[in-house]
N, C-alpha and C positions, 0 to 999 in steps of 0.2 A: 606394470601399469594397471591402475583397477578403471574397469568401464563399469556402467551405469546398466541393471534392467533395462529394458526397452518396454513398456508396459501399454499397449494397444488400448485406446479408449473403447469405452462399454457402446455397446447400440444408445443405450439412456443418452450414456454425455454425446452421442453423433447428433442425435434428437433435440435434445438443449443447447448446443451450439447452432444448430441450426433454426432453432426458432428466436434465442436470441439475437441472431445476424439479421434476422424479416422485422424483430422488433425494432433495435438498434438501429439499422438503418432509415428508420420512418416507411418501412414498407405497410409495416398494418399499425397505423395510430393505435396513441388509448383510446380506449374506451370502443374500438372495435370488437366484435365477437368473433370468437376463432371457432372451425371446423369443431364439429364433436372427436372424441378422444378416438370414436372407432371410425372415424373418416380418414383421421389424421394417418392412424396407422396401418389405413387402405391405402390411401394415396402415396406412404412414404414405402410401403412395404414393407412394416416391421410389425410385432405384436403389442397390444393393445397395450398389456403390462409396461412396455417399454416405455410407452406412450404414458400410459398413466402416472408411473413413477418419474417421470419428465414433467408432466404439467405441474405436479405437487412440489416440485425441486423447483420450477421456477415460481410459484405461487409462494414458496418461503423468498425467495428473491426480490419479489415484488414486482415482476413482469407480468405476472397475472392473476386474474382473480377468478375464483370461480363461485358460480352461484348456483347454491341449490336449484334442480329443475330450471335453472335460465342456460346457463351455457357458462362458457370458458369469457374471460373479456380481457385483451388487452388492457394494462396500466400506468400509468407512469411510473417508472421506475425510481426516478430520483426523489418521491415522495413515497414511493413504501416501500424502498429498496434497504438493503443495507452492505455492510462490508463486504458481504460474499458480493454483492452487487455489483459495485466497485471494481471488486477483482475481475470479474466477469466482462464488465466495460474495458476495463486495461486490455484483459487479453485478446478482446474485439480489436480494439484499436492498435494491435501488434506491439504492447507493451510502453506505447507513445501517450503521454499527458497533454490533453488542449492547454491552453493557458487557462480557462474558465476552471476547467479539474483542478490545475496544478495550485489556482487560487486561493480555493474552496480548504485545499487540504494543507497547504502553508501556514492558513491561518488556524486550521485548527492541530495541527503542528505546533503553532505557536502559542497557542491559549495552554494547549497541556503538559507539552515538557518545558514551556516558560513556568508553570506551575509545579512540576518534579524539579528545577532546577533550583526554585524558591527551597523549598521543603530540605532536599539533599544537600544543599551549604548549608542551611541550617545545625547540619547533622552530621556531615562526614566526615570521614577520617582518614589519617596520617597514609595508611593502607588503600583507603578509596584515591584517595590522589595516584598513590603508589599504581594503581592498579590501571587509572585513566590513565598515566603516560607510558605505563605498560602496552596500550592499544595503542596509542599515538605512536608509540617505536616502532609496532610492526607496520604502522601505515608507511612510516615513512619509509619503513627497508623494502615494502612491496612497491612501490610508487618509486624508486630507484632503480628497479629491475628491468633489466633492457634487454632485448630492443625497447620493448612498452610493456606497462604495467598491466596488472589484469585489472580491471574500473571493476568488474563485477565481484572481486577479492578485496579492492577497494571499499566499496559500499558496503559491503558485509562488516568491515570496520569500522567503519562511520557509524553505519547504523547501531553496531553494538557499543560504541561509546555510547551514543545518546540511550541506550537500553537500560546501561547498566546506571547509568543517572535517575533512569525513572524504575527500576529495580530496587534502590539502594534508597529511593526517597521517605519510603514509608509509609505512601501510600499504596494498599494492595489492588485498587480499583486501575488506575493508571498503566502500568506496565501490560495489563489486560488486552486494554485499549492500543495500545503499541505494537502487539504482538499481532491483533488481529489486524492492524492494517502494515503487517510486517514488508507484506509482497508488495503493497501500493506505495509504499518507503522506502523499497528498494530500488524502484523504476523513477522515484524521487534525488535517491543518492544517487543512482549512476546515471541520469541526464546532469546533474549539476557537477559531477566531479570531472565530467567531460567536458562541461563548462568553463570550468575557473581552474580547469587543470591539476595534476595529484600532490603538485608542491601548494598551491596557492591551498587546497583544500585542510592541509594538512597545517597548514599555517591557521586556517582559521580554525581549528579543534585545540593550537596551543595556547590562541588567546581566550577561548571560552573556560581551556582550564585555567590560564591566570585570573579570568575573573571568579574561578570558583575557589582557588587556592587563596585569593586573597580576601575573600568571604564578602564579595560585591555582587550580592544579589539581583540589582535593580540593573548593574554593569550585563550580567549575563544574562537580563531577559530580553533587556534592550538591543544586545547582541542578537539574540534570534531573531527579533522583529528588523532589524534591519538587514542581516543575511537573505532571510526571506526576503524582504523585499528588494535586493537587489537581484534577485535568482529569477524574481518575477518579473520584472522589469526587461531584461534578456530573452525570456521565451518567446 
């Protein structure tokens, strides 16, 4: 049996989780001004460095801003946040999507591998097909596995059929975009494979490949828009 390092977080990330829990929670609104850097790291007992290299990691994050000679200020995050952002909200909320998130990201789920799905039937071949129901085989022989299937070996499936779609399309900007919100797609696959269950899921990966196998482009975008929206509907 291979186990895992066990890799103890740094004083920084103890630092930044905890001041994005005071954010996140509405304890210190935007646009409030936080402690100075060497207060922070009076009051919390750490070194300033710790501190500093914390405020700068959330300051890329867009939890906060800081101004010359003014001070540190609370942000809104969902307006200068980005993907690490996201991620960071997830792991706040113990890996759980509100429906408002689950919304937000459905649809732009759907704008861009509805857009890699366009492109990639345009283009694919004998081999690419070969290769999707290569992934749809192992789902189904993981999703068979009893007592109960692993959902998180599951998703990992899922998610990489839909990868190698937006890999294979030709667009080199897209798969980018996929990869970075890899973690927040995963917490996506395995609430809805829990969902609609590993047979039902896997049924709908065979019909997205017949409409790719049968070169019905507008079939498989329409397909995502309405999975999503029935995945939302349920939350």
């Amino acid at each position: 049996m291979k186990f895992q390092k066990i890799v103890a977080p740094t004083i920084t990330e103890l630092f930044e989780r905890q001041m994005q829990g005071v954010i996140l929670s509405g304890q210190v609104p935007p646009g409030e001004k936080l402690p100075t850097e060497a207060e922070l790291a009076e009051s919390m007992n750490i070194s300033k460095s710790a501190v500093h290299a914390g405020i700068k990691n959330l300051e890329r994050m867009g939890f906060v801003r800081i101004v010359p000679r003014h001070g540190i200020y609370v942000c809104d995050w969902a307006e200068f946040g980005n993907v690490d952002t996201l991620i960071s909200v997830l792991k706040y909320q113990g890996g759980k999507l509100d429906k408002g998130t689950a919304a937000s990201l459905l649809e732009t789920r759907t704008a861009v591998e509805g857009l890699a799905a366009r492109l990639f039937i345009s283009r694919c071949t004998n081999a690419d097909i070969l290769a999707l129901r290569s992934i749809i085989n192992d789902f189904r022989a993981e999703a068979q596995v009893k007592p109960r299937a692993d959902v998180d070996k599951l998703a990992e499936l899922a998610c990489s059929f839909h990868r190698y779609i937006c890999v294979k399309s030709g667009n080199n900007v897209i798969p980018l975009i996929v990869n970075g919100f890899h973690d927040v797609n995963m917490a996506l696959w395995t609430l809805w494979i829990r969902q609609v269950g590993p047979r039902a899921a896997g049924d709908v990966l065979d019909e997205l490949l017949y409409y790719i196998t049968t070169g019905n482009s507008d079939g498989a975008v329409g397909f995502y828009g309405e999975n999503a929206n029935e995945f939302l509907s349920k939350i």
